[in-house]
N, C-alpha and C positions, 0 to 999 in steps of 0.2 A: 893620558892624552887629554888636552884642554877642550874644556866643553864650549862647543857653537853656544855662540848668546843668541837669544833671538833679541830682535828690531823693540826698540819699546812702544808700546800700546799695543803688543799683539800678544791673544790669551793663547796658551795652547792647544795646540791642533788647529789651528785657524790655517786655511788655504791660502796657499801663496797670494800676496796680491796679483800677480800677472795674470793669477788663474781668476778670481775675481773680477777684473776687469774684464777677462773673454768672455765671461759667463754674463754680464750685463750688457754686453755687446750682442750676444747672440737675443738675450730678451729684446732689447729692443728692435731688433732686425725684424722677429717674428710679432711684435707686437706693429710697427712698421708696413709689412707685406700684407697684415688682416687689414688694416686701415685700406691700404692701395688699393684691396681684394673688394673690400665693402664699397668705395670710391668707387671702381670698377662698376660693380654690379648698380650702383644707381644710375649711372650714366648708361649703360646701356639698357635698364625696365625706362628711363626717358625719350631714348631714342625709338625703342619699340611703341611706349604711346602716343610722341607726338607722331609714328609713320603712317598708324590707324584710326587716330582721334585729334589728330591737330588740328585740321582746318575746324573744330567745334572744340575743342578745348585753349587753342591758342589762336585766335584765328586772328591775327597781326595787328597793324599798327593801325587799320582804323576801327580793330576793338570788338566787332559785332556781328554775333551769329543769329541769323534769320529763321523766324518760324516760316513754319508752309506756309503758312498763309499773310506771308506779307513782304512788302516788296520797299527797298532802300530804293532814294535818289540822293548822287552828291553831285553837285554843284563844285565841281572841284574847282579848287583856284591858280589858274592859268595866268592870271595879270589881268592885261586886255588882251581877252578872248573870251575862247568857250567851249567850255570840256564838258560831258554830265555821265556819270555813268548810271544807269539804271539796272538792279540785279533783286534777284529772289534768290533763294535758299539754292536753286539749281542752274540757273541760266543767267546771261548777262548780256546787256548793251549799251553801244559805247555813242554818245552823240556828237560828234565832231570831238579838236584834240589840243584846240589853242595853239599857238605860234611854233615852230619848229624849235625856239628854245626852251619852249617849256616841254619838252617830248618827255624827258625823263620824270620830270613831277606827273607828267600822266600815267606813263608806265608802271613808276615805283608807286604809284596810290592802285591802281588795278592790283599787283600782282602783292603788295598787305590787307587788300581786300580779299583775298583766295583767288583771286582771278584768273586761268591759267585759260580759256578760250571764249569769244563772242561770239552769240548766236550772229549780232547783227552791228555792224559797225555804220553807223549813218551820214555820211558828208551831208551837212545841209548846203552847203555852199563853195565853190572854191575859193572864196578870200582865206588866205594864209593864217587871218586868227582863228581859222575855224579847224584850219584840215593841215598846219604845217607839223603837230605833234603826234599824227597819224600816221605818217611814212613806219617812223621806231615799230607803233603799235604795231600796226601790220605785218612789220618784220620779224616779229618777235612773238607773239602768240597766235595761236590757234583761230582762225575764225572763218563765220559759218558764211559769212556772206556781206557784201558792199551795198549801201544803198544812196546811190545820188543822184541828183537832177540831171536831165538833159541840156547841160549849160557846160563850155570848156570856158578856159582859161590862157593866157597865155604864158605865164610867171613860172619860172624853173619849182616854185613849190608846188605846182599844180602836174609839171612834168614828172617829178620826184614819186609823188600819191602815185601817175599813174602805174609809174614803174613798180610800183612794191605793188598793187595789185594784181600787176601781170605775173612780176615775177615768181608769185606763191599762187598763181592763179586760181586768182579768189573769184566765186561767180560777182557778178552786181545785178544788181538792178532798176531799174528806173523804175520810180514807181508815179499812179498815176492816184488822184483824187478818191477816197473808198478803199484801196487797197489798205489791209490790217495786217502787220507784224505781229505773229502770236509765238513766242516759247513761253509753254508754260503756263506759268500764274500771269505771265506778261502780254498785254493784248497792245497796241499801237495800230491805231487808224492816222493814215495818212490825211489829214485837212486838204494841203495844196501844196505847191501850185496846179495849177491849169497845167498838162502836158499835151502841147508845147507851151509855153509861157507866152503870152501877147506883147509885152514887157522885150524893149531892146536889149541883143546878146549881154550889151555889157550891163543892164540892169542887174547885177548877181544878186545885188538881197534880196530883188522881190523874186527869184528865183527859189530863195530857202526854202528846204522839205519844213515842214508846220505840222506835228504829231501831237494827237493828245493822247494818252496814257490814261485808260481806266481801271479802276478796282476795288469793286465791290460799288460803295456808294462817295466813291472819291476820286479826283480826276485831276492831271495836270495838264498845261498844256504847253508846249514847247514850240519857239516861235523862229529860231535862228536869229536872222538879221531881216526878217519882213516888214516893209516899209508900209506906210497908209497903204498905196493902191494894192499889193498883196491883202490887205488885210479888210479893204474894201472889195476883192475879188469874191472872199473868205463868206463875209456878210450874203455877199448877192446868191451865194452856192448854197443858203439855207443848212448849210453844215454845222451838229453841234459841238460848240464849242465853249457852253458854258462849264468852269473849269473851280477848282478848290482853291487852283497853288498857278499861277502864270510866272512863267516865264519868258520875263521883260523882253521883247523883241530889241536886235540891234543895240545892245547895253546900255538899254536909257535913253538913245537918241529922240531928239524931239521929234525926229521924221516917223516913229512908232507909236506904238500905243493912244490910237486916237481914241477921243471919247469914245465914239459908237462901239469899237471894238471893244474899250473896257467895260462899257456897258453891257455887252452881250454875253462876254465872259465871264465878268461877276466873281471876280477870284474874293477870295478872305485873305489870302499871304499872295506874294510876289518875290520873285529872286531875280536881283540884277547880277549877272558874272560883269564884272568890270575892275579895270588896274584902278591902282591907288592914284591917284594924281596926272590920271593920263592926261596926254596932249589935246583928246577932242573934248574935254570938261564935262563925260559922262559919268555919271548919268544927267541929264538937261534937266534944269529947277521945272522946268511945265510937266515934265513926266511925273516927279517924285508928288508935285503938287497933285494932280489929276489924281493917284495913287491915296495920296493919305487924306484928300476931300473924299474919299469912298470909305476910309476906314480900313483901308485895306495895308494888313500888317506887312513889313516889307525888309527884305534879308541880304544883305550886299557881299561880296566876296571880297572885295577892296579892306569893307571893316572890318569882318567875320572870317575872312580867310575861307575855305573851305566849307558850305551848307549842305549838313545831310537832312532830308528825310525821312520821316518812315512812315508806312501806311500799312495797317490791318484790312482795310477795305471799309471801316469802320470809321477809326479816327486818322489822324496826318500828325505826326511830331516831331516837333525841328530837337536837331542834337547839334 
């Protein structure tokens, strides 16, 4: 009988090729499934730590986890308007919300901040660069309570606010001169206005709620859109309001920040929220001058896009 040749290159006893190739097919299969398996397992010890340690080990896209003892402002940038949110390690408030187009740049900077509810949502004023990116807010997170002036409006943005208020029937409140917002590490004394305001219905800026913020041995003071006589009401009410950090009343308008009043305030930094090139040519050259004849350092959101602060109670530092 003629003897099978075997294939040349192959020594005796060597396994089929077809079986060699299943047998390296099966290695890599299982070498393969450990990988998937090990892949597996990282992705889910990830998901397990960002569900119990996220908000302090990834805490989003504006970056920064809060000791107790100290409290962020950002100066978000709205265009022309005026958003601010103030938060601590636990609690948060939101100060007006900029124009109804900028709703979403309000929202998506709260909710990269960890922000999922407000103790205190503040309308200083009904004009729409204050309160038209408030309706979203309102709709969409958790909040403990409204606070605005006894002043209406008559502009469908003004109708919209009230609606999202009703509709999640959120308490409000008027508040009057002395009354203090406190969650927390966070205190807010009300300055002004005068309730009821002396100032005719349609005066709305000199209507603005005026809060200063203190902590520890540091203080801001937040102004809305209050004009001289607001802020000449302010002086006569012997209220203090000398402050660290002011913010610019009205974004710069020359009808704001009079001498007397920067005088009394006595800020070191200042933040104007103001659009880049807007149509009224805020901030007005007499304000910025009044401001840097004092020394007084000064932080725009036009330039700077978004200003945070941070306060220990101790020192203030801008990021």
């Amino acid at each position: 009988m003629p003897q099978r040749r075997r294939p040349p290159g192959r020594p005796p006893g060597a396994a089929p090729r077809r079986a060699v190739r299943r047998t390296g097919r099966r290695r890599r299969r299982r070498r393969g499934g450990r990988r998937f398996f090990i892949a597996m397992l990282f992705v889910l010890a990830f998901a397990l730590v960002y569900y119990f340690f996220g908000d302090r080990i990834f805490p989003g896209a504006e970056g920064l986890v809060l000791a107790h003892d100290e409290i962020a402002v950002s100066f978000i940038d709205v265009g022309q308007g005026e958003s601010i949110l103030i938060r601590s390690a636990n609690h948060a408030v939101l100060i007006d919300g900029g124009e109804h187009a900028q709703r979403n740049a309000v929202l998506n900077y709260l909710r990269d901040a960890g922000v999922r509810r407000l103790d205190y949502v503040v309308a200083t004023h009904p004009h729409s660069d204050h309160i038209g990116g408030l309706v979203t807010v309102l709709s969409q997170l958790e909040i403990g309570r409204v606070v605005m002036p006894d002043v209406t409006h008559t502009t469908d943005t003004f109708r919209r606010f009230l609606e999202a208020i009703d509709n999640r029937n959120i308490p409000v409140t008027i508040p009057n001169p002395g009354d203090i917002l406190r969650v927390g590490i966070i205190e807010l004394t009300v300055i002004g206005p005068p309730n009821p305001h002396p100032w005719p219905d349609t005066d709305l800026n000199n209507a603005s709620i005026v809060l200063r913020l203190a902590h520890g041995r540091t203080s801001v003071l937040f102004t809305g859109d209050a004009e001289y006589q607001l802020e000449r009401w302010i002086l006569d009410s012997d209220a203090i309001i000398s402050s660290s950090v002011l913010n610019v009343g009205h974004h710069g308008s020359r009808t704001s920040t009079s001498d007397a009043f920067l005088h009394a305030v006595n800020p070191r930094a200042a933040v104007i929220s103001v659009g880049a090139n807007n149509q009224f040519g805020h901030p007005h050259r007499e304000v910025t001058d009044r401001l840097n004849a004092r020394g007084v350092t000064i932080f725009r959101t036009d330039q700077l896009g978004t200003v945070r602060m941070i306060t220990d109670g101790e020192n203030i530092y801008f990021r």
